[in-house]
C-alpha positions in Angstrom: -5.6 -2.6 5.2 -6.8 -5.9 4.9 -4.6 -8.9 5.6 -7.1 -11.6 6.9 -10.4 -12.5 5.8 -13.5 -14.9 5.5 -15.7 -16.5 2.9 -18.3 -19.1 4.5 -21.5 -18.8 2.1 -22.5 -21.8 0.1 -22.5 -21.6 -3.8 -26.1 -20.5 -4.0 -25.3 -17.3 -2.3 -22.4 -16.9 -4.7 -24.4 -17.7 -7.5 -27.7 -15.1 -6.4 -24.9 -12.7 -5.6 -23.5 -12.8 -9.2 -26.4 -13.6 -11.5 -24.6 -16.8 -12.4 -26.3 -20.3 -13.7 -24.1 -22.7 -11.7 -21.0 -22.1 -9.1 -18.4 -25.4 -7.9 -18.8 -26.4 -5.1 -16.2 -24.9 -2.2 -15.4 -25.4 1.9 -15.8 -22.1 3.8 -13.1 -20.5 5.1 -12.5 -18.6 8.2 -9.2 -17.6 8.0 -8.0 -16.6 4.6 -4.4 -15.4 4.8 -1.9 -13.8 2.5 -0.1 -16.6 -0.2 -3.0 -18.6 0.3 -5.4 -19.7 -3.0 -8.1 -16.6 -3.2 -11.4 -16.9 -4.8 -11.7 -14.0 -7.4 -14.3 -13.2 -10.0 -13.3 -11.9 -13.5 -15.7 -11.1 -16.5 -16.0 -14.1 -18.7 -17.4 -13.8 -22.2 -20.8 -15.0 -20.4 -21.1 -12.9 -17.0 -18.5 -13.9 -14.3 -15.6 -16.2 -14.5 -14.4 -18.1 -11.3 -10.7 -17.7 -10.7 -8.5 -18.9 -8.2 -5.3 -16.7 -7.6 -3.0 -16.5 -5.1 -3.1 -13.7 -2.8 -0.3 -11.5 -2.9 0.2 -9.7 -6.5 3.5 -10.1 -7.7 3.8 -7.5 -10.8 4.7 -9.6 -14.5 8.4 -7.7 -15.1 9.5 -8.9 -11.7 12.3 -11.3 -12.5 12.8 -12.9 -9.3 10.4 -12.7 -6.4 12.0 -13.3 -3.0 9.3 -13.9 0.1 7.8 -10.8 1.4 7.8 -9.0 -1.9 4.4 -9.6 -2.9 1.4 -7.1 -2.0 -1.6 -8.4 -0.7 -2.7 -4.8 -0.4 -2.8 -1.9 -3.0 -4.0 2.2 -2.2 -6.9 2.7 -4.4 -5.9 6.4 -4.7 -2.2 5.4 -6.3 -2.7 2.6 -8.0 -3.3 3.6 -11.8 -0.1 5.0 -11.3 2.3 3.1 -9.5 4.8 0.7 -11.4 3.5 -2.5 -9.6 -0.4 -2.0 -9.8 -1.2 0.2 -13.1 -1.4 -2.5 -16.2 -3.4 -4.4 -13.6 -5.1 -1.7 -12.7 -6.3 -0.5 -16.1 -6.5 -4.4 -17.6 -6.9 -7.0 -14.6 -9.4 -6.3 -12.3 -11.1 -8.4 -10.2 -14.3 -9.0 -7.8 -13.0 -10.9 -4.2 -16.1 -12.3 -2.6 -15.9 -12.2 1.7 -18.4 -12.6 4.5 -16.0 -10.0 6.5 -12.5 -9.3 7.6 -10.3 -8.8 10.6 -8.4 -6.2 12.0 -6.5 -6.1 15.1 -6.9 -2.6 17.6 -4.0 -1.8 19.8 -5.6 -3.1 23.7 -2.5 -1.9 26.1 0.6 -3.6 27.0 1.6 -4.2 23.1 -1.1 -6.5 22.5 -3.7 -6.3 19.9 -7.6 -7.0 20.4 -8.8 -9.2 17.1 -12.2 -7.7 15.8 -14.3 -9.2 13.2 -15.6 -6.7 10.6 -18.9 -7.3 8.5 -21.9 -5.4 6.7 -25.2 -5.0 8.6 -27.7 -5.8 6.0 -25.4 -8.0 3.2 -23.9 -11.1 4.6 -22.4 -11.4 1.2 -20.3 -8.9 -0.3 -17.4 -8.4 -2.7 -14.1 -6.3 -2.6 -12.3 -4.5 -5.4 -9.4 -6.6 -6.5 -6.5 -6.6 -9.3 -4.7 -9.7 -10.7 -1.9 -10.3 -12.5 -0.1 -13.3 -14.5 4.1 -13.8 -13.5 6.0 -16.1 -15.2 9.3 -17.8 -13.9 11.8 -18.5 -15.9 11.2 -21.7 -16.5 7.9 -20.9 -17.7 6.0 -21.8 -15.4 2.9 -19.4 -14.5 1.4 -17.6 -11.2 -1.5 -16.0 -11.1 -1.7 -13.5 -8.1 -4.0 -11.2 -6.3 -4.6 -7.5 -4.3 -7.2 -6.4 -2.4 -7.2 -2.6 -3.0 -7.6 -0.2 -0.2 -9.0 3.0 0.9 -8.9 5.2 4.0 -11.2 4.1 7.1 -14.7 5.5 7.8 -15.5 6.9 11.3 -16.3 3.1 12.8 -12.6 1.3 11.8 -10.6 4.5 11.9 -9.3 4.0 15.4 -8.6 0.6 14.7 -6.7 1.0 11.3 -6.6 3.8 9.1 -7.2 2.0 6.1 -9.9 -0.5 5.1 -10.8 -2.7 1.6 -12.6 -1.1 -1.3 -15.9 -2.9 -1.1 -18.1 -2.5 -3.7 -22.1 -2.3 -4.1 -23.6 -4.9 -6.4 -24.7 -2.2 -8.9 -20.7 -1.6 -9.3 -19.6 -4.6 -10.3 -20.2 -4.8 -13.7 -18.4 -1.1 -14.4 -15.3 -2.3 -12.1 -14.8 -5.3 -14.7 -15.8 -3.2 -17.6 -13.5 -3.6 -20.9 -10.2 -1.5 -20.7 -11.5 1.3 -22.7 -13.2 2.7 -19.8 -11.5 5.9 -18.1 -9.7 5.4 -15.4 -11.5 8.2 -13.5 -14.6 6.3 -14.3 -12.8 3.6 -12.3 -11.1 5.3 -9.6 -14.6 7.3 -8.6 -16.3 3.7 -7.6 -13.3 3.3 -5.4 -14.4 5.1 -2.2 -15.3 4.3 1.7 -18.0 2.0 2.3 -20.6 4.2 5.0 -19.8 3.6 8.6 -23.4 3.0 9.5 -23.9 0.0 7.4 -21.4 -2.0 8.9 -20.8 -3.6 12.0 -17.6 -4.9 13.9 -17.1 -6.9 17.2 -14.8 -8.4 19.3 -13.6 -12.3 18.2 -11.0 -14.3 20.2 -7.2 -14.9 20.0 -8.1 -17.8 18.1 -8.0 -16.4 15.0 -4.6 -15.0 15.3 -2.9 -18.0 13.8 -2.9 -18.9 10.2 -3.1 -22.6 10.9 -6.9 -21.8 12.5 -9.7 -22.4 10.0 -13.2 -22.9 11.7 -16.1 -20.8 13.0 -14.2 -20.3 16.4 -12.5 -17.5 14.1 -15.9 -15.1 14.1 -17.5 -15.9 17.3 -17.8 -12.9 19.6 -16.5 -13.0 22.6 -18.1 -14.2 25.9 -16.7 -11.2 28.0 -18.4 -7.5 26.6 -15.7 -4.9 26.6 -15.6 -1.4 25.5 -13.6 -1.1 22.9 -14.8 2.3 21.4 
């Protein structure tokens, strides 16, 4: 699962990241939360296109959304298939750029230890994504977002069993490919990133509430536990 993450690099990372000529300029974020605006990469007719959707995918035949029905989170094994995800799936996919994410282990007594989740060697990296376009009624437009997921590797497993899709910059010009591709093409780039490249670690309370957006969010904690 993924339901919390962070995106602190400057532009020029973005930019070396994605072979592009120029990138606006953005704040970082530590706390990036479900309905909030997410940064999302689409191919453009020149290389990448900057998007900003909301995050939360609410599928285009949905007449009325009510709160709670959109899915920040889809399986990457079902989701050519299922109703909600498939024509985004096989026509809107995306590229979410993140410095890491959060999860939250089970520590005793019904409360939950927050741990901060990021790769060893690449500060910088992107997940799989799918977007979609609603329209209201009244014609008015939203353009929203899922992070697609896939089952833990041996390091995150006995925190969640599910994790994002992150991909390898090599991948991310097949993942946007035109729509002509198969989807097993697709569905094969989709698999668990190696336990041994990444790294996760403790981070404080702080980061539990939405409303907290600073570096506070990722800094390990003073006091070393065991936690594995």
């Amino acid at each position: 699962m993924c339901a919390r993450f962070f995106l602190i690099s400057p532009g020029e990372e973005i930019i070396k990241l994605f072979h592009m000529v120029s990138f606006p300029r953005i704040s970082p974020r530590y706390n990036i939360a479900p309905s909030q605006p997410v940064l999302a990469m689409t191919k453009g007719q020149h290389g990448f296109h900057v998007n900003h959707f909301q995050w939360g995918l609410i599928p285009g035949w949905m007449k009325d959304p009510v709160p709670g029905q959109a899915m920040i989170n889809a399986r990457s094994e079902t989701a050519a298939t299922k109703p909600a995800f498939k024509n985004s799936f096989r026509y809107r996919r995306c590229l979410i750029p993140a410095n890491g994410f959060y999860e939250w282990k089970s520590a005793g007594n019904r409360s939950k230890q927050a741990m901060c989740v990021r790769l060893n060697e690449a500060p910088l990296f992107a997940m799989a994504g799918i977007w979609e376009q609603w329209q209201s009624p009244d014609g008015a437009e939203l353009e929203t977002c899922s992070v697609l997921t896939t089952a833990a590797n041996t390091l995150l497993e006995t925190i969640h069993p599910r994790m994002p899709v992150i991909l390898r910059p090599e991948q991310y010009e097949r993942w946007l490919s035109a729509d002509t591709t198969p989807v097993p093409q697709l569905e094969r780039l989709l698999q668990t990133y190696p336990a041994e490249e990444m790294q996760v670690f403790p981070v404080s309370s702080y980061v539990n509430k939405v409303v907290h957006d600073s570096s506070e969010c990722i800094a390990p904690t003073q006091e070393q536990k065991t936690l594995f």
